[in-house]
C-alpha positions as CSV (number, residue, x, y, z in Angstrom):
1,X,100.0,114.8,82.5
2,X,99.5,111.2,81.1
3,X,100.3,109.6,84.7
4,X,99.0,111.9,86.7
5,X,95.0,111.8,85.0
6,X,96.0,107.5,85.2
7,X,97.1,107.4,88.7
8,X,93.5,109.2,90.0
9,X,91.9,107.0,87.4
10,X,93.5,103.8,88.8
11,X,92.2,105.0,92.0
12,X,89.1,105.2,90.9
13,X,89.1,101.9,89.3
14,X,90.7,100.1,92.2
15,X,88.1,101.9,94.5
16,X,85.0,101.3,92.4
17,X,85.6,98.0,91.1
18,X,85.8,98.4,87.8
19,X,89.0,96.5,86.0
20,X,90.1,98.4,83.2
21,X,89.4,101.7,81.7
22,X,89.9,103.0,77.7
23,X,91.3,106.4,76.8
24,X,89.4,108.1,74.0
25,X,90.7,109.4,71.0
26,X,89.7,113.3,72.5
27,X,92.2,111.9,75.7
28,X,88.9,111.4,78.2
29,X,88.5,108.2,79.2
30,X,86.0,105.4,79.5
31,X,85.3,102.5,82.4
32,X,85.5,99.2,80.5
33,X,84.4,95.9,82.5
34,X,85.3,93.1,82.4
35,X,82.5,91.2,80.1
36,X,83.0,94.7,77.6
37,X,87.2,94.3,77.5
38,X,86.3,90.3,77.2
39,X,84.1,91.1,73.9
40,X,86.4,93.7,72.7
41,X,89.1,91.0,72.8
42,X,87.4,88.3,71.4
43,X,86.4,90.5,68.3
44,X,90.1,91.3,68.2
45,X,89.3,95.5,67.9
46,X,92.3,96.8,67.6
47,X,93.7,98.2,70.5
48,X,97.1,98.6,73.0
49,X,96.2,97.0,76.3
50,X,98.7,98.0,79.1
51,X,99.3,96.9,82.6
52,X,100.4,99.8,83.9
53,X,101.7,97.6,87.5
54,X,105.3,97.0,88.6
55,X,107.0,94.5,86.1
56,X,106.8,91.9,88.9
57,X,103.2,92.0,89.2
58,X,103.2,91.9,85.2
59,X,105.2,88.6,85.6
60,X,102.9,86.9,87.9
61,X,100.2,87.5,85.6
62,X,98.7,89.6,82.6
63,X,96.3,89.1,80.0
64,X,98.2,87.8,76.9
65,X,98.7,90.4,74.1
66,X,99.3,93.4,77.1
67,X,102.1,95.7,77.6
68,X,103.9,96.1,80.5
69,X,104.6,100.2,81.0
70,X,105.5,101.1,84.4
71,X,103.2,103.9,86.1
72,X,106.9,105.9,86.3
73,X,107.6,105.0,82.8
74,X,104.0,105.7,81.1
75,X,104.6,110.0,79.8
76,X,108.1,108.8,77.8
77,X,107.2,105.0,76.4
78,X,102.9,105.0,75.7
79,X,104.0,107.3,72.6
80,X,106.6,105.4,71.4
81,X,103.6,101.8,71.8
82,X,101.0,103.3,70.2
83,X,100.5,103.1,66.9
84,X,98.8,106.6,66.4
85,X,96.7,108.8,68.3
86,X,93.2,107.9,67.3
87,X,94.5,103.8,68.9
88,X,92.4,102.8,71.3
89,X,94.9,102.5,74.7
90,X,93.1,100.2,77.5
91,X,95.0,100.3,81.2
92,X,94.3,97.6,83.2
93,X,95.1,97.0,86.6
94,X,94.2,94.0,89.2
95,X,90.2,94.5,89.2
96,X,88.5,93.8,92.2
97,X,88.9,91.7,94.8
C-alpha cells in the first residue's frame, strides 16, 4: 500500500515539479519545496528523509542525513527506519529539471 500511494505520488512530483513531499501522521501526504524542506532542515525538525531512487542514483548524490530505501524495498524496511508513527517521513526524489 505504502509504494503503491508513493509511486503515483512520485509521479506527481516528478510531473509537477515539486522535489519532495511529507507523509502525515494520519498517512496523507504533503508537497514540500524546496525552500520549505531547506528551512525544515536547517531548524533540524526531526524527521526521516528518504531517497526512495535506485542505490546508484543514491550514490551519485543525496542530501546528507537521507536514507536510501529502494522503491521495491519501501513496505518491509520504512517501519523498521522510523522511529514511531507520528515521525515525520519526507521522500525525495530528483526535483525538477
Amino acid at each position: 500500500m505504502i509504494r503503491k500511494t508513493l509511486f503515483f505520488t512520485l509521479l506527481f512530483v516528478l510531473v509537477y515539479g515539486a522535489s519532495a513531499f511529507a507523509l502525515t501522521q494520519q498517512g496523507g501526504l504533503t508537497i514540500v519545496s524546496t525552500p520549505e524542506l531547506k528551512t525544515m532542515l536547517d531548524k533540524k525538525e526531526p524527521l526521516l528523509l528518504v531517497n526512495p531512487l535506485a542505490p546508484l542514483n543514491y550514490g551519485v548524490a543525496h542530501i546528507p542525513g537521507s536514507i536510501n530505501i529502494p522503491l521495491s524495498l519501501l513496505d518491509s524496511e520504512l517501519p523498521k527506519k522510523a522511529s514511531s508513527k507520528e515521525q515525520k517521513v519526507v521522500f525525495y526524489c530528483l526535483g525538477p529539471k
